[in-house]
C-alpha positions as CSV (number, residue, x, y, z in Angstrom):
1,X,77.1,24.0,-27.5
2,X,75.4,27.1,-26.1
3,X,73.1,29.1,-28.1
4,X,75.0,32.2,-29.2
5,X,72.1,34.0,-31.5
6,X,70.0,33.4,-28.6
7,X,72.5,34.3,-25.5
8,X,73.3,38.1,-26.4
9,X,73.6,38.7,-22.5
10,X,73.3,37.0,-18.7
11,X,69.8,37.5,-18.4
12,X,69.3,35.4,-21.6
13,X,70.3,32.5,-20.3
14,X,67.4,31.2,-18.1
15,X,65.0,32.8,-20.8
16,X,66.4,30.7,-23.3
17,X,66.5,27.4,-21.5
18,X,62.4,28.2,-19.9
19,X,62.1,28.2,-23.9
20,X,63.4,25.0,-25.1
21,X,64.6,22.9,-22.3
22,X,61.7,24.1,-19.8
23,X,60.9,20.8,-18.0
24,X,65.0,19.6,-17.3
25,X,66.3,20.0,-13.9
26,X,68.2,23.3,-13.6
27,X,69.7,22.7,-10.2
28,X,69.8,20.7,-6.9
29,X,70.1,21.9,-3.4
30,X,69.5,19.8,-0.3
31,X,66.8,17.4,-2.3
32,X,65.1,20.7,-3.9
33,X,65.1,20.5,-7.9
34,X,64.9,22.9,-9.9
35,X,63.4,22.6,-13.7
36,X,64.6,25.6,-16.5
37,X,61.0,26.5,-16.5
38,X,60.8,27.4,-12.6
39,X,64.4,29.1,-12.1
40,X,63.0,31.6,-15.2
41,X,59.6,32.3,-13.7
42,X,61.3,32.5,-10.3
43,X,63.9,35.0,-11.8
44,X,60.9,36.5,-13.2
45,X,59.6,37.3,-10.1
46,X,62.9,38.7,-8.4
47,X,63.2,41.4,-11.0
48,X,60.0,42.9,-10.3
49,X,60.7,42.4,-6.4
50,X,64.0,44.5,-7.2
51,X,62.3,46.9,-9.3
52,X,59.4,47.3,-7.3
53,X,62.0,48.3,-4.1
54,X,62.9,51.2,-6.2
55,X,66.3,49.7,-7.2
56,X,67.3,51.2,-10.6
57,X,69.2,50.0,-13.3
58,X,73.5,49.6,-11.8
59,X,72.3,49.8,-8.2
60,X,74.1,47.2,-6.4
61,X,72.7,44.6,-4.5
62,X,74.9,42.4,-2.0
63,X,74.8,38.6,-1.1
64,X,76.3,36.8,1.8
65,X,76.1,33.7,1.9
66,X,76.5,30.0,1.7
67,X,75.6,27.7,-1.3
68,X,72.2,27.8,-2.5
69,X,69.7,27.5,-4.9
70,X,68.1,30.6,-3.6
71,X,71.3,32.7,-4.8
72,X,71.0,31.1,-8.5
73,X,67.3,32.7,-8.4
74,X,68.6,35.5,-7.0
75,X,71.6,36.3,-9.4
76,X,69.3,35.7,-12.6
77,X,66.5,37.7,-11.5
78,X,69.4,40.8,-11.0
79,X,70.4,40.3,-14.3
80,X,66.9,40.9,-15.4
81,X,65.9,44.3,-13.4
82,X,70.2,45.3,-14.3
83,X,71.0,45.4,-10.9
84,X,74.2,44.4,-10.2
85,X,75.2,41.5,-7.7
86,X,77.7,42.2,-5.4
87,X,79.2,39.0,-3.4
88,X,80.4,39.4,0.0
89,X,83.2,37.0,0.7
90,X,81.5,35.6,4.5
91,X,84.8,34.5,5.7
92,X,85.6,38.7,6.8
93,X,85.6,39.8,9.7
94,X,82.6,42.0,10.2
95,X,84.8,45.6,9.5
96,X,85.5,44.2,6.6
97,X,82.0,43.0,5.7
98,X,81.1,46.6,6.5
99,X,83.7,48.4,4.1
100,X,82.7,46.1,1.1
101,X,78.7,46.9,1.6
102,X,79.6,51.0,2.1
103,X,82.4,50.7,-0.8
104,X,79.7,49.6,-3.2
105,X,76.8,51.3,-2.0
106,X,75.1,48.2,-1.3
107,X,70.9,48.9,-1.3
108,X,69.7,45.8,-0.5
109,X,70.9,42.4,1.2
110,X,70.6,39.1,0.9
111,X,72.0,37.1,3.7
112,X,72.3,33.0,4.7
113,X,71.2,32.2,7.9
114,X,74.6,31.9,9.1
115,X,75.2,35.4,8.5
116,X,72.5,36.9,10.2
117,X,74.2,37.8,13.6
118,X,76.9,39.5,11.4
119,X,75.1,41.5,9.3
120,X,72.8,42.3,12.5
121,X,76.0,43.9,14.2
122,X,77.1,46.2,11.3
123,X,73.9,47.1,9.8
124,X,73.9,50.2,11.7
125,X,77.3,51.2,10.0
126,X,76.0,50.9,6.6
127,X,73.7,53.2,5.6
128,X,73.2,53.0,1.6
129,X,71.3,49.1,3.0
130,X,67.4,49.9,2.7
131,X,66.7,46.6,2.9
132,X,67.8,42.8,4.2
133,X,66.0,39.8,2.7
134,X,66.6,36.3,4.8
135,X,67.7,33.5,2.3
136,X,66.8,30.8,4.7
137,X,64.0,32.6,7.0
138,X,63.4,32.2,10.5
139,X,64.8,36.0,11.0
140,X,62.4,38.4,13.6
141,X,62.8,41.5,11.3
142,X,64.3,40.3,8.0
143,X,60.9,38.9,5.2
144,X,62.3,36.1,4.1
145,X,63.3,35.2,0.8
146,X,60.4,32.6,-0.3
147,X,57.8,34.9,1.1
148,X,59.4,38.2,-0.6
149,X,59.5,36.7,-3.8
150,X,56.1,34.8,-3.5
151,X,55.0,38.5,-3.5
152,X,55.7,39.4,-7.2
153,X,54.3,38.5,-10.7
154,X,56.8,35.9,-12.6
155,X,56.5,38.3,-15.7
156,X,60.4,39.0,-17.2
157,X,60.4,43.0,-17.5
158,X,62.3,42.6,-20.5
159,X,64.5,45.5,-19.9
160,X,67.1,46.5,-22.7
161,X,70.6,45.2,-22.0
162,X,74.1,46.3,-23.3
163,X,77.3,44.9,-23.4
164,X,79.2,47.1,-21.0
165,X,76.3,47.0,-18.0
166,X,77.8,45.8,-14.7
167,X,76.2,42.2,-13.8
168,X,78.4,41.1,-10.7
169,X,80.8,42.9,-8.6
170,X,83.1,41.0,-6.9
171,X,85.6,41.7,-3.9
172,X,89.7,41.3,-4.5
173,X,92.5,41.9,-1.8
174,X,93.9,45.4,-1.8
175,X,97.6,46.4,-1.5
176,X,96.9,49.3,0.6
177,X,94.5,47.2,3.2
178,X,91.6,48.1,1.4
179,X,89.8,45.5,-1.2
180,X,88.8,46.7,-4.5
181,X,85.5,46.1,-6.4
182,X,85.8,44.4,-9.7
183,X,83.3,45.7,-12.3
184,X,82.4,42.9,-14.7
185,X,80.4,43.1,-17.2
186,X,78.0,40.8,-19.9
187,X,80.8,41.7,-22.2
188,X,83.3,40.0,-20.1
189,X,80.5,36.8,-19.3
190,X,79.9,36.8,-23.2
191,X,83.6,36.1,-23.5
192,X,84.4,33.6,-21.2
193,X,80.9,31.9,-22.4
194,X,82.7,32.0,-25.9
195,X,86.4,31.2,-25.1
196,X,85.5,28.4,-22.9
197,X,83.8,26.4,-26.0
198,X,86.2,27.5,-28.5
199,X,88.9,26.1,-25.9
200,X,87.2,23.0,-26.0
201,X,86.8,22.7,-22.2
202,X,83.5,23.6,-22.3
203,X,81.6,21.1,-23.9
204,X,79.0,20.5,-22.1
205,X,75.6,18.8,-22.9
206,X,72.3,19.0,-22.4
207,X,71.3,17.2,-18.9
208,X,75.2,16.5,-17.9
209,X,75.4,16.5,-14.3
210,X,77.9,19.6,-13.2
211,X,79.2,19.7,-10.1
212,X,78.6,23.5,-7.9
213,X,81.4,23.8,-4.4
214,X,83.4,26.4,-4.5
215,X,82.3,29.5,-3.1
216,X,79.8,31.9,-4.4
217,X,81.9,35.0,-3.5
218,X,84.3,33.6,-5.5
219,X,84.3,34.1,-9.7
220,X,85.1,30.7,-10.1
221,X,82.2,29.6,-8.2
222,X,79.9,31.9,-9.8
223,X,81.1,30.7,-13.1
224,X,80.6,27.1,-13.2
225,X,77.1,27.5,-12.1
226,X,76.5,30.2,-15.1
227,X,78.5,28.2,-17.7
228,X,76.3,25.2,-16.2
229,X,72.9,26.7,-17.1
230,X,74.2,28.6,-20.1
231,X,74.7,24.6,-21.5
232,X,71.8,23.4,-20.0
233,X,73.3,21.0,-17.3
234,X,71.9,19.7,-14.1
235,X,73.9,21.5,-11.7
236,X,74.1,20.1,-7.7
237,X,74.9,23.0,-5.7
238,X,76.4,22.3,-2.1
239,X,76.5,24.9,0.4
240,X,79.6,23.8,1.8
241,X,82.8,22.3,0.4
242,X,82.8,18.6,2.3
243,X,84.8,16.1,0.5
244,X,83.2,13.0,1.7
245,X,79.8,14.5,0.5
246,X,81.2,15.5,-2.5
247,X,82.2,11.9,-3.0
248,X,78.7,10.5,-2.3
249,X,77.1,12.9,-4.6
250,X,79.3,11.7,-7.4
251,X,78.1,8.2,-6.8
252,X,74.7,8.8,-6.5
253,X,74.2,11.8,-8.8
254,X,76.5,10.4,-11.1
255,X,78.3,14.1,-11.8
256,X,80.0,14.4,-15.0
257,X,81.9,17.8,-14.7
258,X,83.6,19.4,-11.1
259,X,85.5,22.0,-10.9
260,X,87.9,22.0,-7.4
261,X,90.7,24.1,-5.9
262,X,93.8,21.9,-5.9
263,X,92.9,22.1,-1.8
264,X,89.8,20.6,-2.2
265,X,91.3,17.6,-4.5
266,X,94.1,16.9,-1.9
267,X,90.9,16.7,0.7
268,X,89.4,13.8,-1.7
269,X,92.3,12.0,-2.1
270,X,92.5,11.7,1.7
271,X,89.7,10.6,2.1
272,X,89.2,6.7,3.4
273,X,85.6,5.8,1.0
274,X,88.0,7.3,-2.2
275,X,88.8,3.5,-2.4
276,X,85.5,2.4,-2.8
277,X,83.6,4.8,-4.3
278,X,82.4,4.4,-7.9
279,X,83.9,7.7,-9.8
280,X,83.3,6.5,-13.3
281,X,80.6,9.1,-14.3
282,X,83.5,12.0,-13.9
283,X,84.7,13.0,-17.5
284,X,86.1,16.5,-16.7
285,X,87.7,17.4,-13.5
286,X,88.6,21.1,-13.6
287,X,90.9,22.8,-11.0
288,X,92.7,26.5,-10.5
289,X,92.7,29.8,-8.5
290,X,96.4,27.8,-7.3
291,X,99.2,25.7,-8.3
292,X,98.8,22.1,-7.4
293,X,101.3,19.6,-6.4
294,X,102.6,17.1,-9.0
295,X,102.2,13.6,-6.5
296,X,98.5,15.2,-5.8
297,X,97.6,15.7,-9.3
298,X,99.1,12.3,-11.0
299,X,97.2,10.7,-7.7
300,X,93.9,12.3,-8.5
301,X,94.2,11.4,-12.7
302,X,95.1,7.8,-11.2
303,X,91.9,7.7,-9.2
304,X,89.3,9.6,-11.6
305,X,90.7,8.3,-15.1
306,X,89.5,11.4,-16.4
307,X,90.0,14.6,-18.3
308,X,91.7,17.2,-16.4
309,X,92.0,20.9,-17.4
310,X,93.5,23.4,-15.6
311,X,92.2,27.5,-15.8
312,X,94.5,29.9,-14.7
313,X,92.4,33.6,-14.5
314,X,92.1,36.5,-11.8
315,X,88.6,37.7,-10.6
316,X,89.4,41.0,-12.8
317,X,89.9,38.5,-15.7
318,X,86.4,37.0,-14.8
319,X,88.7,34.0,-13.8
320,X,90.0,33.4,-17.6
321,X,93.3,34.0,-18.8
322,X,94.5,29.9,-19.8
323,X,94.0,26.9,-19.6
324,X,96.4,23.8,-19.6
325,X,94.3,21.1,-21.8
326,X,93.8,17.5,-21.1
327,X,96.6,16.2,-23.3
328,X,99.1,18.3,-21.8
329,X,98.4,16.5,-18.3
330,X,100.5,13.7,-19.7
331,X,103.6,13.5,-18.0
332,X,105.9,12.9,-21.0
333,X,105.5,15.9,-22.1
334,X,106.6,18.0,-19.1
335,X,103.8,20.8,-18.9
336,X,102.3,19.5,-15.8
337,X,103.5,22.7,-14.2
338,X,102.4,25.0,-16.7
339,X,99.5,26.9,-16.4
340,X,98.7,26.4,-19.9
341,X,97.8,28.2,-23.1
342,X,95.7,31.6,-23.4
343,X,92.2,30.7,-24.1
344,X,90.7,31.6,-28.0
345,X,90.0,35.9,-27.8
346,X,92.8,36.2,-24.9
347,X,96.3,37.6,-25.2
348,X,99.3,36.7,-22.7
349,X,102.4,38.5,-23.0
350,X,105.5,38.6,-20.8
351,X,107.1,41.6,-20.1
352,X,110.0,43.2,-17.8
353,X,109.8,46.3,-14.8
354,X,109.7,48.5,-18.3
355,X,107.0,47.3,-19.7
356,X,109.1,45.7,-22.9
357,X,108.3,42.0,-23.9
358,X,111.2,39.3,-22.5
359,X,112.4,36.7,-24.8
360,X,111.2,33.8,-24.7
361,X,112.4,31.4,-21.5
362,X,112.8,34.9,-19.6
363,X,110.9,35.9,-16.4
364,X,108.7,38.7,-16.0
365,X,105.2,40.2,-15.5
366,X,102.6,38.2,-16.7
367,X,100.2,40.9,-18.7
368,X,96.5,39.9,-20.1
369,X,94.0,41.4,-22.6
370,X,91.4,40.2,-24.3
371,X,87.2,40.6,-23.8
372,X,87.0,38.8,-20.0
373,X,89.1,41.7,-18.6
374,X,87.3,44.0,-16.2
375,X,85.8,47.1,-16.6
376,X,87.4,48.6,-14.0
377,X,88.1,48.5,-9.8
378,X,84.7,50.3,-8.6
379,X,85.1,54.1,-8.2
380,X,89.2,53.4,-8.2
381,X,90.3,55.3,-11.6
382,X,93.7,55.6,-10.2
383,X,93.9,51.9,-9.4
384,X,92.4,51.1,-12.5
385,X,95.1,53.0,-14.7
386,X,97.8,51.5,-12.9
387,X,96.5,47.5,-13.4
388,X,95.8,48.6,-17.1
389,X,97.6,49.9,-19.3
390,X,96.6,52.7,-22.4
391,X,96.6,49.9,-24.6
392,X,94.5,47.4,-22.4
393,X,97.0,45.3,-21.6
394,X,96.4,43.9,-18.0
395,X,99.6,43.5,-15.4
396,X,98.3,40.3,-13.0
397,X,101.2,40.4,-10.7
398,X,101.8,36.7,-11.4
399,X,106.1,36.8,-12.8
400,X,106.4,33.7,-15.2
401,X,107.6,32.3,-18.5
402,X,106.6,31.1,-22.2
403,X,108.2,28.0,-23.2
404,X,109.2,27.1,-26.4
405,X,105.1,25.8,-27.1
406,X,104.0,29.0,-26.0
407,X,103.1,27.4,-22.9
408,X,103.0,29.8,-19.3
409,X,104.6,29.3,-16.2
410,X,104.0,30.7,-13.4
411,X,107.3,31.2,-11.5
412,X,106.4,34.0,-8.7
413,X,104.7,36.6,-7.8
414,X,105.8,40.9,-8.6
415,X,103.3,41.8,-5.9
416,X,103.7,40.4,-2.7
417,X,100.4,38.2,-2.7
418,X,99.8,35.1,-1.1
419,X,97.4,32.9,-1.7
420,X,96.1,30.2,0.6
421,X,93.7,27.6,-0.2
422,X,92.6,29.7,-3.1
423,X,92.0,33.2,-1.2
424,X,94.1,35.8,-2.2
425,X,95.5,37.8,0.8
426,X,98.0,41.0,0.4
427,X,100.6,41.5,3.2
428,X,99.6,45.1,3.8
429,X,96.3,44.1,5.0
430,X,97.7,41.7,7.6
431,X,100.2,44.1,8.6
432,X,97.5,47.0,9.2
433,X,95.5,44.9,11.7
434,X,99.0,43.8,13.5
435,X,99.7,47.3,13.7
436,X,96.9,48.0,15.8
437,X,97.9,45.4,18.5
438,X,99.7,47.8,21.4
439,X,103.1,45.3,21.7
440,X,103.8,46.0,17.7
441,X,106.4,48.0,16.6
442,X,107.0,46.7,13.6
443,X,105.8,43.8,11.2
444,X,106.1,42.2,7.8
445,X,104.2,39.3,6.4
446,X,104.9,36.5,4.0
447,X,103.6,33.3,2.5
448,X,105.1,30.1,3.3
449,X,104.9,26.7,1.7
450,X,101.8,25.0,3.2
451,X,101.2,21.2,1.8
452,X,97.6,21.5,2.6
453,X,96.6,25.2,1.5
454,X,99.7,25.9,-0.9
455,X,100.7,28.9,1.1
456,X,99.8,30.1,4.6
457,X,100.3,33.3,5.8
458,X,103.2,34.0,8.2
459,X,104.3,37.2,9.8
460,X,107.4,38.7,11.8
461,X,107.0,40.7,14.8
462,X,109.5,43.3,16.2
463,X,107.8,44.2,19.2
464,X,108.2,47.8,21.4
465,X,110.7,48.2,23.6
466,X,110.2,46.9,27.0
467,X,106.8,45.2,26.0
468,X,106.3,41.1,25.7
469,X,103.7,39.0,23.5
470,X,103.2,35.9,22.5
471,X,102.5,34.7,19.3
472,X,99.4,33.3,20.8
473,X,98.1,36.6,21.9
474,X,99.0,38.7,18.3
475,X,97.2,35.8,16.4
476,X,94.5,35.8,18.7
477,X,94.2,40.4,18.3
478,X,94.1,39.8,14.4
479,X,91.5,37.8,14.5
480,X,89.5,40.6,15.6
481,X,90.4,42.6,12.6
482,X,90.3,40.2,9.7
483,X,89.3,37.2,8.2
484,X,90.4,33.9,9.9
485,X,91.6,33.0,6.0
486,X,94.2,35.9,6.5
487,X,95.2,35.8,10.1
488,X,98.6,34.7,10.1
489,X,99.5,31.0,11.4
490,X,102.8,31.7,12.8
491,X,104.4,34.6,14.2
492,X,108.5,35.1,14.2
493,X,109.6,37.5,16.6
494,X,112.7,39.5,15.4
495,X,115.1,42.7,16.0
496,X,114.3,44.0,12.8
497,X,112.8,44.1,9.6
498,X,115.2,43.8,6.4
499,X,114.3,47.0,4.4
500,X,116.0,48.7,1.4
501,X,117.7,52.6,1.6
502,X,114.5,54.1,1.3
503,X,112.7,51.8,3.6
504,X,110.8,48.8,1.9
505,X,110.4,46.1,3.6
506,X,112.4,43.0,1.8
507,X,109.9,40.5,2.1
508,X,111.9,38.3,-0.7
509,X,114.9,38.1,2.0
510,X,112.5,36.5,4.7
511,X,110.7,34.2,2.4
512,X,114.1,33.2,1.1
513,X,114.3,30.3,4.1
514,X,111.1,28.9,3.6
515,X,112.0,28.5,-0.7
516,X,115.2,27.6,-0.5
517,X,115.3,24.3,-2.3
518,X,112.1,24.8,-4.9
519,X,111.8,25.0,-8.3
520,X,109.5,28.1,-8.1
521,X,108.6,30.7,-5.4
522,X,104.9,29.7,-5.6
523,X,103.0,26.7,-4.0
């Protein structure tokens, strides 16, 4: 149980737990622990770094990145001087990690050494940057992270937060080509903090051992870090997913709580030493961000013996929306498909291209609302008003259904997202880099069925008259443009596009192929 008279924001968390669980180990990266005590004083001394560049309150700050300990002392230490975090998904290509850090008006950076050579070459392109801080060291130009922080008082400024002030900014796929910053706030982290204990998901104790893997760009990887320390668990952080580490960790750190991408479960259940290695310490294996396979899931529940619950949420719903509880991952009762029930303070409804409610057992838009939905897309009021509604209802895209439990399924998608291995990737992004190849005349992309990443990312090719390419060749172009996570895996060279009277493309006629045969139109 978390401490909500003493929790009022984000930056209350680490100054609660310095308080009254100061010696426990906060986190663990690489052999480096981490007590409650030092990840405060540490956060400490990151605000008055932050303030001390000049950064006022709502200036954004950007992080690229692997996993780290360093980011945890990073993240708490904005919420402290009310900057505003802004993760930088470091699978783009570096025009894309350009457009993010101009879009938000990115002041400083903070970049793993792995990043370095791409920040290095677009650095010059982004000029709201002051400064770059190395999170590992060893950079020529950039101070690095221990030493920059070594150079600041560990004394909280104890500035005045409200419920509406940005705290993380987070990147989402654009229909137009373009991502879109999600604004969230402590209102919305004060609400999933809530509805995941009310759920009952979230009962976590004192000293548990919680398991950190996914992706720091990522809202859910973000959030089971901060829903770690808000309950006082040990959390090991890893900077990389890697399964058979993952399963030596929860042998010798004997984790309690994980939270995986289906992708990431199918990895452990591959893996050879899953025979032999002791699991028993698991009580709670959480999974989303995409469907996962029946065989994959009954195999994994077989293996761990464990709780499973499943979150369904979108990075504008700070990644909370449902959840499907443990004892609806019995088979007998049939849900195993369903995405669950809306969490306590959330509101699901279904409704149809008009806006009105479906009965119940009928298909339509998925719509949320409740306190975890954003703000707003960063300095998009048009995109904003078109995702939400005058009455704060929220359309996700997802099409599904209620069943007679008022549980959801998710049956397709109204937009034409894919998502692959837990990235989200819009079609019109792909499309726009295949455009730019000199052979393409036309193009349209789709998700196909993918056993190992749920979807992967296909596209169809008319090329210009009296000019050859080989899928080879247009593959190899995109990667230029965009992030390997997006580039398509397969290219289908055609006449022509299928398009309505007033020139759509019919993407649902060239994903019909690849369906045909499946209970539902997502993987």
């Amino acid at each position: 149980m978390f401490a909500r008279e003493h929790i009022k924001s984000v930056a209350d968390i680490t100054r609660y737990h310095a308080k009254t669980n100061g010696s426990a180990v906060a986190q663990v990266f690489e052999g480096r622990s981490t007590t409650y005590a030092e990840l405060n004083a540490r956060a400490d001394q990151v605000a008055q770094g932050l303030i001390a560049e000049g950064l006022k309150p709502d200036a954004r700050i950007g992080f690229i990145g692997k996993g780290s300990d360093r980011y945890f002392e990073m993240l708490y230490g904005a919420f402290k001087s009310k900057s505003v975090v802004v993760g930088v998904n470091w699978r783009l290509a570096p025009p894309e990690v350009a457009y993010v850090l101009n879009d938000a008006k990115t002041e400083m950076l903070f970049v793993g050494a792995e990043f370095y050579a791409i920040v290095e070459s677009v650095l010059a392109e982004c000029p709201s940057v002051k400064r770059v801080i190395a999170l590992d060291g060893g950079h020529a130009s950039w101070t690095s992270f221990d030493d920059w922080r070594a150079g600041f008082e560990a004394k909280d400024p104890m500035l005045k937060a409200e419920l509406d002030d940005d705290v993380i900014q987070l990147y989402t796929s654009g229909t137009t080509g373009h991502p879109k910053g999600v604004q969230l706030t402590n209102r919305n982290y004060i609400g999933i903090l809530e509805g995941s204990e009310d759920s009952g998901w979230a009962d976590w104790g004192l000293g548990e051992v919680n398991l950190v893997c996914m992706p720091l760009f990522h809202v859910a990887g973000v959030n089971i870090g901060v829903i770690g320390n808000v309950h006082g668990t040990k959390n090991i952080i890893l900077k990389d997913v890697d399964p058979a580490l993952i399963l030596s960790l929860i042998e010798k750190e004997k984790i309690n709580i994980a939270f995986m991408v289906p992708a990431v479960i199918l990895f452990l259940m591959q893996q050879p030493a899953i025979k032999t290695t002791n699991v028993k310490s698991i009580r709670q294996i959480l999974y989303g961000a995409s469907p996962i396979a029946e065989d994959v899931l009954r195999q994994a529940q077989d293996t761990f013996g464990c709780d499973f619950i499943q979150l369904y949420g979108l990075t504008e719903t700070t990644g909370s929306a449902t959840h499907l509880p443990p004892h609806a991952h019995d088979p007998k009762l049939g849900k195993l498909r369903s995405c669950g029930i809306a969490n306590p303070g959330m509101e699901i409804r279904i409704v149809d291209e008009n806006g009105k409610v479906v009965a119940q057992g009928d298909v339509g838009e998925i719509q949320i609302k409740g306190p975890t939905l954003m703000k707003a897309y960063w300095n998009k009021a048009e995109a904003t008003k078109e995702s939400i509604n005058a009455d704060g209802w929220f359309a996700s895209g997802d099409a599904g259904y209620f069943d007679a439990d008022g549980y959801v399924y998710i049956h397709d998608r109204v937009k034409d997202m894919i998502v692959s291995g837990g990235e989200n990737v819009y079609p019109a992004e792909v499309e726009n880099a295949l455009f730019g190849h000199p052979a393409v005349a036309d193009a349209a992309v789709i998700g196909v069925p993918d056993e190992r990443w749920g979807e992967a990312v296909r596209a169809c090719v008319v090329l210009k008259p009296g000019v050859s390419a080989t899928a080879e060749e247009i593959i190899a172009f995109a990667k230029t443009r965009i992030a390997g996570f997006k580039v398509p895996k397969a290219v289908d060279f055609v006449e022509a596009l299928p398009r309505n009277p007033s020139g759509k493309i019919l993407r649902r006629e060239l994903r019909a192929p690849f369906w045909a045969g499946r209970e539902r139109m997502v993987n």
